[in-house]
HTML snippet that shows the backbone in 3Dmol.js (N, CA, C, O; Angstrom):
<script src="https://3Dmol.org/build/3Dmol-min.js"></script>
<div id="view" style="width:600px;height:400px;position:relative"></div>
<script>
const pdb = `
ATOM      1  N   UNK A   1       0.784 -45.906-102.371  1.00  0.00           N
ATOM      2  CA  UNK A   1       1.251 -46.340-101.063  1.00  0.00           C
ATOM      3  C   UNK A   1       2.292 -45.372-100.518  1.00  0.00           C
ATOM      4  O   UNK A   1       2.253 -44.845 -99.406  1.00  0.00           O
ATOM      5  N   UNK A   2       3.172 -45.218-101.393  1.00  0.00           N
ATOM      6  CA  UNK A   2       4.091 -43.741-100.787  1.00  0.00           C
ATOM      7  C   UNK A   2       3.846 -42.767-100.410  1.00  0.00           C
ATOM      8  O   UNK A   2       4.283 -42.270 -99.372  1.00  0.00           O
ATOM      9  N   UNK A   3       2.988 -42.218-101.279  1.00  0.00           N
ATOM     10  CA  UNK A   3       2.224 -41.107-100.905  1.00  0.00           C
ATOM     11  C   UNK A   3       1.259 -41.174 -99.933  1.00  0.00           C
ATOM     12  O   UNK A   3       1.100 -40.034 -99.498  1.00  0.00           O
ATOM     13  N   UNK A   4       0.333 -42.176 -99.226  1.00  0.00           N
ATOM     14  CA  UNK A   4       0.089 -42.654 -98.169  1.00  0.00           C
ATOM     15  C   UNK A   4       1.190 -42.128 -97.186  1.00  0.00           C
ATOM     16  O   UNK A   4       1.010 -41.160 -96.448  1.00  0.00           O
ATOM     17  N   UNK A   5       2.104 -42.706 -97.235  1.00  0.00           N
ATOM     18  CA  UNK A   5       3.197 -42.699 -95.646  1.00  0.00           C
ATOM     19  C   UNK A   5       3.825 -41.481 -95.785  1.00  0.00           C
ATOM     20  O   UNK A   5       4.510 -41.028 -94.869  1.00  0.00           O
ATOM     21  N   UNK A   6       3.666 -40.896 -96.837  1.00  0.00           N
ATOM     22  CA  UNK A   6       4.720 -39.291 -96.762  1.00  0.00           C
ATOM     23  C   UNK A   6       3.393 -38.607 -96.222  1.00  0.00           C
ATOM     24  O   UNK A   6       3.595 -37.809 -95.307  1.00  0.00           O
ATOM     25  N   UNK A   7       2.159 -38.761 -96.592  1.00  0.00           N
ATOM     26  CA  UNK A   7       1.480 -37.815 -96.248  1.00  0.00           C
ATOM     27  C   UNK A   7       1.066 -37.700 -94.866  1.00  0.00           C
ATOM     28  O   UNK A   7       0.900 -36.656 -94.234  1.00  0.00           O
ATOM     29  N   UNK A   8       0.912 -38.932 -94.457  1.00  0.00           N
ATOM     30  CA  UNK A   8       1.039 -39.561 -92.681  1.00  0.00           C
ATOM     31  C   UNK A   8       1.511 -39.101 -91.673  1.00  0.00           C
ATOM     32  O   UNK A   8       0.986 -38.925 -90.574  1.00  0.00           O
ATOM     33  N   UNK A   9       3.247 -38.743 -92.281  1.00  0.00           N
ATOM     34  CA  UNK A   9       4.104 -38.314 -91.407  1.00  0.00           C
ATOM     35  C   UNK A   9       4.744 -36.858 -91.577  1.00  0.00           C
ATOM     36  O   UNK A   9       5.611 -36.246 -90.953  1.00  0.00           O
ATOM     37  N   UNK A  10       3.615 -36.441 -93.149  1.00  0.00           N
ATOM     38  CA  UNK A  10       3.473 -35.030 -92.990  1.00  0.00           C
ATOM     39  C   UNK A  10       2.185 -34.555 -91.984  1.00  0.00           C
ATOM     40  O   UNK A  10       2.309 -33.330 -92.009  1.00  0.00           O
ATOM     41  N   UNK A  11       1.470 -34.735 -91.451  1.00  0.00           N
ATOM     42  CA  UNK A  11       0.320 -35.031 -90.918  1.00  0.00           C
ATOM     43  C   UNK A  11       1.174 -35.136 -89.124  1.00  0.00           C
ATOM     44  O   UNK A  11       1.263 -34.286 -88.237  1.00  0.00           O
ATOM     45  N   UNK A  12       1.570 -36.287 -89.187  1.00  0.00           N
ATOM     46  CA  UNK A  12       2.035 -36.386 -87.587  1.00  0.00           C
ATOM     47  C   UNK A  12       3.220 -35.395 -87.423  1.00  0.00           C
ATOM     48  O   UNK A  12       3.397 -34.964 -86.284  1.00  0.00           O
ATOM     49  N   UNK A  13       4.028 -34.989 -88.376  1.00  0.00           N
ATOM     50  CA  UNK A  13       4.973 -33.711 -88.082  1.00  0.00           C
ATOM     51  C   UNK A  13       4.410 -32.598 -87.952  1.00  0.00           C
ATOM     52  O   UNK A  13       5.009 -31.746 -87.296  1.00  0.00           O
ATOM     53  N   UNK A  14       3.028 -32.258 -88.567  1.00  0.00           N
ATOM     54  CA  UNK A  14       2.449 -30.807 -88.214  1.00  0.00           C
ATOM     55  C   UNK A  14       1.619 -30.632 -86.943  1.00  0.00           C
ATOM     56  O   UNK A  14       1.315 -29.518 -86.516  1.00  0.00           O
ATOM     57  N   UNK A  15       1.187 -32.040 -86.224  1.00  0.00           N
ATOM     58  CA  UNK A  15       0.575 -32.241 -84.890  1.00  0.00           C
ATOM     59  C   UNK A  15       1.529 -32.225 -83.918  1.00  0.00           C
ATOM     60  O   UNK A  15       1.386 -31.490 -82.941  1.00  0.00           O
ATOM     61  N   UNK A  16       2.667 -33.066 -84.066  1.00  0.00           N
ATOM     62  CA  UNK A  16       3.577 -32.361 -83.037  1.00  0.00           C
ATOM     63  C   UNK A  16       4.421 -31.261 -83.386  1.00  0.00           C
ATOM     64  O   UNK A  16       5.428 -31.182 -82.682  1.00  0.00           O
ATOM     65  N   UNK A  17       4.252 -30.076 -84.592  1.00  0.00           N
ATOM     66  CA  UNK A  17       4.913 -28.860 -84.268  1.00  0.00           C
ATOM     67  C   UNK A  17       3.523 -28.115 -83.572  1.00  0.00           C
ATOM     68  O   UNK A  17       3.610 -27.123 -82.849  1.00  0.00           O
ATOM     69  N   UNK A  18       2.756 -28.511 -83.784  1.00  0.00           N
ATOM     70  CA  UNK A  18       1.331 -27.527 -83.382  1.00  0.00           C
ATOM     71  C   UNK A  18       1.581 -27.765 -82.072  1.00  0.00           C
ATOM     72  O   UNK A  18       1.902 -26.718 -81.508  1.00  0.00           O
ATOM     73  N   UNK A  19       1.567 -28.825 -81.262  1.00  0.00           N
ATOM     74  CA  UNK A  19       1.385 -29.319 -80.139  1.00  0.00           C
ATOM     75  C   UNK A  19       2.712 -28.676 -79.490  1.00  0.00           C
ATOM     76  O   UNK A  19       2.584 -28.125 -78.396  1.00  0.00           O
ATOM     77  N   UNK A  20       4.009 -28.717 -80.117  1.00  0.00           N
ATOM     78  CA  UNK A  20       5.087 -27.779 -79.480  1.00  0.00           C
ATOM     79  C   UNK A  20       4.724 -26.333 -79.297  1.00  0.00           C
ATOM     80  O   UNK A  20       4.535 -25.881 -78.168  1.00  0.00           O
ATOM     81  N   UNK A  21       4.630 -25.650 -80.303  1.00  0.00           N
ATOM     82  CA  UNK A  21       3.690 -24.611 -80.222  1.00  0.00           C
ATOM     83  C   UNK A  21       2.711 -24.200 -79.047  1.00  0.00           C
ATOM     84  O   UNK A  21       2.714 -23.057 -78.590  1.00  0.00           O
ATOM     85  N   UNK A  22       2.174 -24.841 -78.749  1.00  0.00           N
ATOM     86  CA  UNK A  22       1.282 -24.658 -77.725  1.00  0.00           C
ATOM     87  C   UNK A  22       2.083 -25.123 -76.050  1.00  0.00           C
ATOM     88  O   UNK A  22       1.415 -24.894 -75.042  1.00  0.00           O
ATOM     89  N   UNK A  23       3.180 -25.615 -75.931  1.00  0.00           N
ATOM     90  CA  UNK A  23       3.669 -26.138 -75.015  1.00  0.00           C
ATOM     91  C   UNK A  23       4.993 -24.715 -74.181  1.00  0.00           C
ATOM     92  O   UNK A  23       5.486 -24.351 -73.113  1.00  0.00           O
ATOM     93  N   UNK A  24       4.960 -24.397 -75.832  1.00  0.00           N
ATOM     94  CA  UNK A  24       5.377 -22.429 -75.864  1.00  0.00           C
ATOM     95  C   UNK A  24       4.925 -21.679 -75.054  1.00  0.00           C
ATOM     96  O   UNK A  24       5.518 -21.124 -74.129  1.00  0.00           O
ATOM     97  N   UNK A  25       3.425 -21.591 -75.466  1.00  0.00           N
ATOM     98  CA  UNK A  25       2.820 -20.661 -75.538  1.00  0.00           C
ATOM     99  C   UNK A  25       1.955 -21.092 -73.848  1.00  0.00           C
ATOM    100  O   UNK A  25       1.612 -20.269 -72.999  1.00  0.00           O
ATOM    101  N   UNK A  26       1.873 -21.849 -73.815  1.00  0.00           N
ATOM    102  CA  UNK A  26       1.799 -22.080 -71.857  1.00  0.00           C
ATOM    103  C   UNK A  26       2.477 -21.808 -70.845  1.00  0.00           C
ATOM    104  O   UNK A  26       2.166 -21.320 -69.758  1.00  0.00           O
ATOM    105  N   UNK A  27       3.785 -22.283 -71.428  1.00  0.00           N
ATOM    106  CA  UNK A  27       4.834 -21.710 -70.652  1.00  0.00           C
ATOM    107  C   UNK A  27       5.580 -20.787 -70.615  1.00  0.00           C
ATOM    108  O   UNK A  27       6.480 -20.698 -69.780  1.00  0.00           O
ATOM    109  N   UNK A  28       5.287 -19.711 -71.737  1.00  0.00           N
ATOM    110  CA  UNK A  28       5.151 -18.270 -71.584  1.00  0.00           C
ATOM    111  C   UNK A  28       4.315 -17.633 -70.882  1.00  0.00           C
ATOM    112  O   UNK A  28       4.661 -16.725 -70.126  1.00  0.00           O
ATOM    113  N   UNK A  29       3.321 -17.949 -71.006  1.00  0.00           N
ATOM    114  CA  UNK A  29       1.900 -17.633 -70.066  1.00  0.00           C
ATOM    115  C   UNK A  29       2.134 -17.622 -68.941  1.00  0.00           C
ATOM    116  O   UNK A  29       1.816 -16.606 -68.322  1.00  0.00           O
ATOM    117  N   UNK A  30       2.766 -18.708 -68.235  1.00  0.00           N
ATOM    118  CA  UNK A  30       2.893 -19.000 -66.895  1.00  0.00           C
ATOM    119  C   UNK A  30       3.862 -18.454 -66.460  1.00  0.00           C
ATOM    120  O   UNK A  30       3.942 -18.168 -65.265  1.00  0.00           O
ATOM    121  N   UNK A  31       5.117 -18.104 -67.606  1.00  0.00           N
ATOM    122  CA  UNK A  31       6.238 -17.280 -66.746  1.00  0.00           C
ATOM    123  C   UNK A  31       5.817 -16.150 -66.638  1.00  0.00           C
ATOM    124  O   UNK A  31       6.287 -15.584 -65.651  1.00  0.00           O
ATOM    125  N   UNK A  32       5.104 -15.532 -67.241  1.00  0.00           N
ATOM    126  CA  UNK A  32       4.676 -13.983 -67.520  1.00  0.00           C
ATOM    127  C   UNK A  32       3.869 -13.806 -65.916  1.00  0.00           C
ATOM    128  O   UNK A  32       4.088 -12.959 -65.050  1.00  0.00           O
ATOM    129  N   UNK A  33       2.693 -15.161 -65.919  1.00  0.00           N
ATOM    130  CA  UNK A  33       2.307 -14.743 -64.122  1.00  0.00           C
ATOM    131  C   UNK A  33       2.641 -14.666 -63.101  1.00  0.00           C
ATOM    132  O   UNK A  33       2.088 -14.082 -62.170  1.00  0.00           O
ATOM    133  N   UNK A  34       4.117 -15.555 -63.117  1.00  0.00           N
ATOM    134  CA  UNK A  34       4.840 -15.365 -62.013  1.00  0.00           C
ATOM    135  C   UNK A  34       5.462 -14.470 -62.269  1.00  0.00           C
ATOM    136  O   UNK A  34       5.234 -13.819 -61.249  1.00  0.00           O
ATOM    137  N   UNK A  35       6.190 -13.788 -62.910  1.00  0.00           N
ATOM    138  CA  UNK A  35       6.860 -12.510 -63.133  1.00  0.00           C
ATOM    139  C   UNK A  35       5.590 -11.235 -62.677  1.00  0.00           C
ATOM    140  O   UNK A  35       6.069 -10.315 -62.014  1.00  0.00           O
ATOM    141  N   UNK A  36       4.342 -11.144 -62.921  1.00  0.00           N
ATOM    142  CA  UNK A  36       3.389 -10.287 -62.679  1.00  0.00           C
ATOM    143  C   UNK A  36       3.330 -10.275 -60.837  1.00  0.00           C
ATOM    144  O   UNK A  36       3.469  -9.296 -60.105  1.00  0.00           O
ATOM    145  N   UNK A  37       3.070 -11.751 -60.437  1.00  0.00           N
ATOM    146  CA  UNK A  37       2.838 -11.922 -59.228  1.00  0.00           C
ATOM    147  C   UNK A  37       4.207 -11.664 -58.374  1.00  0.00           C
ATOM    148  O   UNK A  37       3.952 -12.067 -57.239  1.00  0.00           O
ATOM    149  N   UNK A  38       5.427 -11.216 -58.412  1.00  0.00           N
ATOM    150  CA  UNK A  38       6.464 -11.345 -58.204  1.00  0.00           C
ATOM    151  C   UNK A  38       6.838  -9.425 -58.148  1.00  0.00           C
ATOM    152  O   UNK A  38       7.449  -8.802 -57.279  1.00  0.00           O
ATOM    153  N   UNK A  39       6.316  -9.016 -59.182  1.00  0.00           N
ATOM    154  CA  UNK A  39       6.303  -7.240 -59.073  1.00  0.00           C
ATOM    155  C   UNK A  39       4.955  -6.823 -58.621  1.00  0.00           C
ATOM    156  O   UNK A  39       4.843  -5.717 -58.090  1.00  0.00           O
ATOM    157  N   UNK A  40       3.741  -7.716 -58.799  1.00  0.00           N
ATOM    158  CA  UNK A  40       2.879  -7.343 -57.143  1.00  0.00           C
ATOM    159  C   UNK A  40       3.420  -7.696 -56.041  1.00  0.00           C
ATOM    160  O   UNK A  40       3.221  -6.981 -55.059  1.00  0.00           O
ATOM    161  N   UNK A  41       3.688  -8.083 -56.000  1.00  0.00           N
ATOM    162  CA  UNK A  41       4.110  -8.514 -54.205  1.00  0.00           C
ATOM    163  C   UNK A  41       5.600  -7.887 -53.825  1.00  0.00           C
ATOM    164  O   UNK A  41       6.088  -8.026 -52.703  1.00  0.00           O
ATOM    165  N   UNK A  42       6.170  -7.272 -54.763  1.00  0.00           N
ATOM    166  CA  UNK A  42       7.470  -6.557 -54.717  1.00  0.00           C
ATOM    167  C   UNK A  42       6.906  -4.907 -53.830  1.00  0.00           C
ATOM    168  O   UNK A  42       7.279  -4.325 -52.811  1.00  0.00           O
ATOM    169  N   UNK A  43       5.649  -4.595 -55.086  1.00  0.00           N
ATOM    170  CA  UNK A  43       4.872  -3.189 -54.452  1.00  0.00           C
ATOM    171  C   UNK A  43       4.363  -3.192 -53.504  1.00  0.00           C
ATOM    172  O   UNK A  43       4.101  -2.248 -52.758  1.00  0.00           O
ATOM    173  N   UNK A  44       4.173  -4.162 -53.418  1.00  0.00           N
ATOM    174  CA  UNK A  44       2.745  -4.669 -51.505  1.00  0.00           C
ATOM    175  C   UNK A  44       4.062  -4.325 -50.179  1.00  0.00           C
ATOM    176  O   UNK A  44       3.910  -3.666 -49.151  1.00  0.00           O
ATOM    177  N   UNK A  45       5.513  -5.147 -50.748  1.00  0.00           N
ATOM    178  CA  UNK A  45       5.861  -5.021 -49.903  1.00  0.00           C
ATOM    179  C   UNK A  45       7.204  -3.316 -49.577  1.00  0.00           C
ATOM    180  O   UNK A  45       7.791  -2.771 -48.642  1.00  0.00           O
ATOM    181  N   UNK A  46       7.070  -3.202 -50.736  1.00  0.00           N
ATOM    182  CA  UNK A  46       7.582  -1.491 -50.849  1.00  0.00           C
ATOM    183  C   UNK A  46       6.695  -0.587 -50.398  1.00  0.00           C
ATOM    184  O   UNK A  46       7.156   0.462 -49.947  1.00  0.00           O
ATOM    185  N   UNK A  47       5.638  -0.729 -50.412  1.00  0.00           N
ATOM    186  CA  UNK A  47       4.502   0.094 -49.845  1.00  0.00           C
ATOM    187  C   UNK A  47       4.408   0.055 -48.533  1.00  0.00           C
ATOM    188  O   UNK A  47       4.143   1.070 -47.889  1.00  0.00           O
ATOM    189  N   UNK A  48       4.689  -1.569 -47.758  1.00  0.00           N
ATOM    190  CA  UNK A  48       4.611  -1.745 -46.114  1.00  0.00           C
ATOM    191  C   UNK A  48       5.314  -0.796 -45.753  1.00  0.00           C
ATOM    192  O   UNK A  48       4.841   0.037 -44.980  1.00  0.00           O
ATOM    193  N   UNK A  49       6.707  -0.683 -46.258  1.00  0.00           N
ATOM    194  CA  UNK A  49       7.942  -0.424 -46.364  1.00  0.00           C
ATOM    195  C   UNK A  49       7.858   1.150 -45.941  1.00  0.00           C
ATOM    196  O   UNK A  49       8.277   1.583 -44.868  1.00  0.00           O
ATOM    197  N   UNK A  50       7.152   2.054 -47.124  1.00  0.00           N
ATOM    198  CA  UNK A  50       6.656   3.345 -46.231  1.00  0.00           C
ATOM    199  C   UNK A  50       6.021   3.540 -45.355  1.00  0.00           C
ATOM    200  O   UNK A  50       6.509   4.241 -44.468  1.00  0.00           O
ATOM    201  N   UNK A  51       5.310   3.270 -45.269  1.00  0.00           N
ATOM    202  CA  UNK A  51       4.345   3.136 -44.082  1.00  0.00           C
ATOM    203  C   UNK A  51       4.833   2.600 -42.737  1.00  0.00           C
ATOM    204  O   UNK A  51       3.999   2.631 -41.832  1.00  0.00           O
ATOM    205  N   UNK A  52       6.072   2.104 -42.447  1.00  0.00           N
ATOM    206  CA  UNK A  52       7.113   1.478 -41.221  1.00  0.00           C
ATOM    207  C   UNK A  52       7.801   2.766 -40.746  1.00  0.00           C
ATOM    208  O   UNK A  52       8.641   2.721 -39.847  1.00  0.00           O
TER     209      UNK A  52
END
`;
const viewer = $3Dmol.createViewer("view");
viewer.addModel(pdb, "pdb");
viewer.setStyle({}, {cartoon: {color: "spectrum"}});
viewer.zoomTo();
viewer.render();
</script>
């Protein structure tokens, strides 16, 4: 029976570090595109910029 509930909540502690993990790794993702989309549109508008 102990070993039952230790193993349980070894089990539900590795689903929510996995699941943190991944909550990481999205929201790295997503800062990285706005940071991408943010130095395109920096060049789009440095480029108008010569061309004025």
């Amino acid at each position: 029976m102990k070993d039952s509930v230790k193993l349980k909540a070894e089990k539900q502690f590795s689903a929510s570090q996995k699941q943190g993990e991944t909550a990481i790794q999205e929201k790295d993702k997503a800062e990285k595109e706005r940071s991408d989309k943010r130095t395109r549109l920096a060049a789009l508008r440095l480029g108008k910029d010569k061309t004025s």
